[in-house]
Structure formats: C-alpha cells, structure tokens
N, C-alpha and C positions, 0 to 999 in steps of 0.2 A: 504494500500500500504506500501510497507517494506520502512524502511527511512536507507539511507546507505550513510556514510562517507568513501570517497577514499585520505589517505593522500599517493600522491605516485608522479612518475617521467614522465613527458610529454616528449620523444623522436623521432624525426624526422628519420624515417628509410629511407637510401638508399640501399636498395634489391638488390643486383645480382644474379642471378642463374649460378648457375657454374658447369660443367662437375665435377670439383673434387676439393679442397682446397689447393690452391698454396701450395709447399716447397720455402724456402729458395733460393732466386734469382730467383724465374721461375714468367712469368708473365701467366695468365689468360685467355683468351676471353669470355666474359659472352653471355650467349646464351637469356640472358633476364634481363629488367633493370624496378626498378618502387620505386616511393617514396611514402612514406605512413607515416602517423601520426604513433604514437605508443609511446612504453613504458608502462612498466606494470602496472604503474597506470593508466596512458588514458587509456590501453585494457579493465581493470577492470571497468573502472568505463564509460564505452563506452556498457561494456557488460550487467552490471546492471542493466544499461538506459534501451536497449534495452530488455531485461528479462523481465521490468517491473517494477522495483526499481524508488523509491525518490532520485534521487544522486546528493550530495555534493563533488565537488573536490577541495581539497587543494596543491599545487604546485606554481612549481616557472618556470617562461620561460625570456629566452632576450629579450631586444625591437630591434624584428628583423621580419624577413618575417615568420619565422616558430613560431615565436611567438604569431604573429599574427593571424595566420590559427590555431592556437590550439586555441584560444578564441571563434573561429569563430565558429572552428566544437563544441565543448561544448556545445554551444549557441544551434547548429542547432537541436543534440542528446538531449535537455531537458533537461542539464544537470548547474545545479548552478555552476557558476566558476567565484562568486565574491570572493571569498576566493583563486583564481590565484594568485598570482604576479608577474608584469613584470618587470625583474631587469636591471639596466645599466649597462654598462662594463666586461657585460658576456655573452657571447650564449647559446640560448633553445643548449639543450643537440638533438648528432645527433650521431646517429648509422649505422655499415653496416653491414646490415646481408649478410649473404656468404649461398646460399641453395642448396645444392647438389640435383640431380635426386631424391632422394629417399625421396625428404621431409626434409631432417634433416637441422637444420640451426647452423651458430658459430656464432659471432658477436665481432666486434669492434668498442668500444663506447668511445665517448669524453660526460661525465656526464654533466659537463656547468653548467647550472645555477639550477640541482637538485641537489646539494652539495650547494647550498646556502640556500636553503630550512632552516629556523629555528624554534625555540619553540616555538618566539612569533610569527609566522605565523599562532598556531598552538594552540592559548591560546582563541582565541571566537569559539569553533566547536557547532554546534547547536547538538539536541539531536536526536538521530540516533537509530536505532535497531542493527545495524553493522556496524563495522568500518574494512576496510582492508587495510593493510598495507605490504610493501618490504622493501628490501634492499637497493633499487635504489636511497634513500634522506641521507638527513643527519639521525644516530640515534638517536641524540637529538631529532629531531621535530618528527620520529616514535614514542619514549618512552614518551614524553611528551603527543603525542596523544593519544596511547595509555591507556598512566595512566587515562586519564581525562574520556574518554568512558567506561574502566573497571570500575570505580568508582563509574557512572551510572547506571552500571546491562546491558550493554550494551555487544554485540557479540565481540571481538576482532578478528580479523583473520589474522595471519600473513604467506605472502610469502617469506621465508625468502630467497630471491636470490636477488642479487648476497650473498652467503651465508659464507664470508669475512666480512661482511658488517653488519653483525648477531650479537648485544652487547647482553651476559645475562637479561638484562633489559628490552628489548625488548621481548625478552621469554615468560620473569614473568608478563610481561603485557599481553601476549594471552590468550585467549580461548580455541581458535583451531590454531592447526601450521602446515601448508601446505606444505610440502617439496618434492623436486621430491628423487629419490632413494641418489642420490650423495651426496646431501644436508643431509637428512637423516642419510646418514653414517659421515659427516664430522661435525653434531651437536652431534652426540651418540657414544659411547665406543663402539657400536654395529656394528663395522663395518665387523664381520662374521659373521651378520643376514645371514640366510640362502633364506629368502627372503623379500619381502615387508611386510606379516602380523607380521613378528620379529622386524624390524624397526620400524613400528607403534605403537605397542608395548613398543618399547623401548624410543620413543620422548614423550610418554605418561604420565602422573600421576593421581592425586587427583583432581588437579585444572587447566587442560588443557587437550584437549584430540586431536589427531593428524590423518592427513592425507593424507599417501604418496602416488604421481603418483609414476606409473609405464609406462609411456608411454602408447603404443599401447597394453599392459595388461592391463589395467586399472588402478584400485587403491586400496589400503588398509586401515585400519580404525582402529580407537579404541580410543570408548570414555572413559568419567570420570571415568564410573565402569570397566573399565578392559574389556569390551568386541571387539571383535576383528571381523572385515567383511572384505572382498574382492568384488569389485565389476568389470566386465569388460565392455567395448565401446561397441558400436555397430560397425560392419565389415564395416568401409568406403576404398575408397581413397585415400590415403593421398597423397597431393603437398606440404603442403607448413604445417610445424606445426607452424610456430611464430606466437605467439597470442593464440596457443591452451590451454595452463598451466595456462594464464592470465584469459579465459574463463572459464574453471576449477574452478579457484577458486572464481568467481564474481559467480557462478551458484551454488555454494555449498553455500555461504553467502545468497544467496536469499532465498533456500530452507529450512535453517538453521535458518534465520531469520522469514520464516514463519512457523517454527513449529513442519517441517519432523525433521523425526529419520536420526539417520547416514545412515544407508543401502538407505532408500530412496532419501536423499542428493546426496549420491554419485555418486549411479546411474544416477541421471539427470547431476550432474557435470561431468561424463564421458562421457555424450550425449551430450553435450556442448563443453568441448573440441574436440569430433571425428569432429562435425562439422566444428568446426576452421582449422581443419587440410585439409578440402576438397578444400580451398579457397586459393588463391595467394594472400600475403599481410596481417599483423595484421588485420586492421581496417574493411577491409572487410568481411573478416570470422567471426568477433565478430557476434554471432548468436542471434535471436530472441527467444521468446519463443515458438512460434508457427514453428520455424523449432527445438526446441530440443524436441520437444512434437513430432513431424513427426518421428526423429529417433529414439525415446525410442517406439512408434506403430506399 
C-alpha cells in the first residue's frame, strides 16, 4: 500500500451557485447553497484515502465547530490526523466558492489558522512514498516538509496554488510540480508557450519533472529526461469542478508512487479529476478507485 504524506490546508467551503459572478454593487440570488469540508489539502488527502493510499495529514484548524468536523471526517476516511493541530485565537480557514452554470468556480477565502501552520508542526513526519504539498500553508512548514521527504528518496509533489504563495525553495524541494496552465505561465518566462506541452517543458529540468492541467483538455507532461506527453479526460458532465485539480493530483501521487510511467499516471489522474467534476461539492466528488477504473473502461 502507497504511504503518502498531505502537508496542506483544511477549509470549510460555503458553495453558492450563481447565474453569473456579481459586479461591483449588484447583489446575487443563489439558485443553490451547501457546505462542504475542503481545501486542497483535505481534497488530496481525502482523495488518496479513498484511491487506496496510507495517509498522513499534517495541518492546523480553530477550536471551533468546523474544526471539529474536520477531525471527525479524517477519522471517518482512514485517514491519521494526529499530526492536526487545533489552534486558539484563530479560525479553521473558511471559503466561498461562487459556481457558475457551467461548472466553473472563483473563490473567497479567509486562510485562518492555515497560515499558522509551522516547521515544527512539521519536524516528526513519519516515512512516506509521497509527500504533497500547496500553496495554501505557510512556506516555511511546505519547504521544511518538503526538505525532510526529499532527503529520504521520497516523491515530492507540489501544487503550487495559490501560486503567490510559491517560494523558490519550495520548487527545489519537488519532484514533480503540478501546475494548472496560469500557474505555469506565472512560474516560467514561458508565458508564449504556444500551449500546454511548451509549459511542461518549460517548468521542467534535471531534477524535477512537471505536470500541467489543462482543464477539460487534459494534461501535459514531461519528465526528468526531457520527454514530453499529452494526455486527455474522459467526455463527462461537468457541474461543479472544485475538488477536480485536488483529485488530479492525489491520483497522479498514487500512480507515481506505485510505479507507472508519466503517460500512464496521467491518464488515470485525468480520470480522476473528470470524475470530480460530475459531482456538486469538493468532498463529494473526491473519487474512488473503482469509479476512476469505471471511467478510464
């Protein structure tokens, strides 16, 4: 069984669905309302669980009610979350996402108490096949995690979003670096890739090899030697993508961690996301592996 480390951000999503994303003074009427766990370290490490993964999660929540219920769901998913911690004088971070007809989502986040998140949170990690990591904590406690798994011979996998958030350091500790296309142009001089396999290309070297979604295209690739693949989803649905990028990349770490090649990684990590996307809600769409095994048949 793959042993995977999630050093990442626990967020309480309040969902609305919305005809279209307010302007400036105009109010809303949401045609649909729901709250959901999330953040892209619980999706990941939600998603792993469910894959089939060993997971360890490291994070920080308030001693609050949404605090509480992220302990709980952990618990419930299989997943170790003595390495949580619940802080005073701050709130679990809580987000709204805004999701248009067509699937597509924005989001306004108060971070809370993943911005407390630090190194020594971050200094006992037990020993893991893969470690994944974002943008969503402090970069302290990413690059310290990071350093200590690299060090090991260990997967690094980094999501670099919110991609502000993105210290070279954190970089140099990857493996593999998961970017969606915007991310990709706003880490690389490459920002007249002509399209995704130029980007991949271009986040790539020696000692990390990279791999950019494309959304509803799929994804591009290119490992340590310089070689370069495209892979695309299967034709779903889409309602709702939040959660889809997070599945993505928890699906590529399992596959990665057990052994496949890039072309075969990705393709199951883009079956994985299209799933995510058929579903209303992060937490729910986080897919099995007997439903990403249905859509790749």
């Amino acid at each position: 069984m793959v042993r995977a480390v999630v050093v990442g951000s626990l967020v309480a999503d309040l969902a609305f669905h919305v005809p279209k994303r307010p302007g400036p003074g105009e109010v809303i009427v949401t045609t649909e309302f729901g709250t959901f766990r999330g953040g892209k370290g619980y999706n990941q490490a939600v998603a792993l669980a469910r894959l089939g993964a060993e997971v360890t999660m490291v994070a920080a929540v308030g001693h609050d009610a949404y605090g509480d219920g992220f302990l709980k769901a952990l618990e419930h998913e299989g997943i170790d979350a003595g390495r949580v911690v619940q802080l005073r004088g701050v709130g679990t971070a809580v987000a709204v996402p805004l999701i248009t007809p067509d699937g597509e989502v924005g989001f306004v986040q108060y971070p809370g108490a993943n911005h407390q998140l630090s190194p020594a949170h971050c200094a006992e990690l037990p020993d893991c096949d893969v470690l994944l990591l974002q943008g969503e904590v402090t970069p302290a406690a990413s690059e310290r995690a990071g350093t200590v798994i690299r060090g090991r011979g260990g997967i690094v996998i980094l999501n670099p979003a919110p991609v502000h958030d993105v210290t070279p350091q954190m970089l140099a500790t990857a493996t593999v670096v998961c970017p969606n296309e915007v991310e990709a142009r706003a880490l690389t001089e490459a920002a007249d890739a002509a399209d995704g396999s130029g980007l991949a290309r271009a986040m790539c070297n020696e000692s990390r090899s990279s791999v950019v979604t494309l959304g509803s295209a799929g994804a591009a690739w290119c490992d340590g030697d310089g070689d370069v693949g495209r892979a695309r989803p299967p034709q779903v649905h889409a309602v709702d993508t939040t959660g889809a990028g997070d599945s993505f990349c928890a699906a590529l770490a399992l596959r990665l961690a057990e052994g496949a090649g890039y072309r075969e990684a990705v393709a199951f990590a883009c079956a994985a996301g299209a799933h995510a996307a058929t579903v209303r809600g992060a937490e729910p769409g986080l897919p099995t592996r007997a439903q990403v095994d249905a859509l790749l048949s």
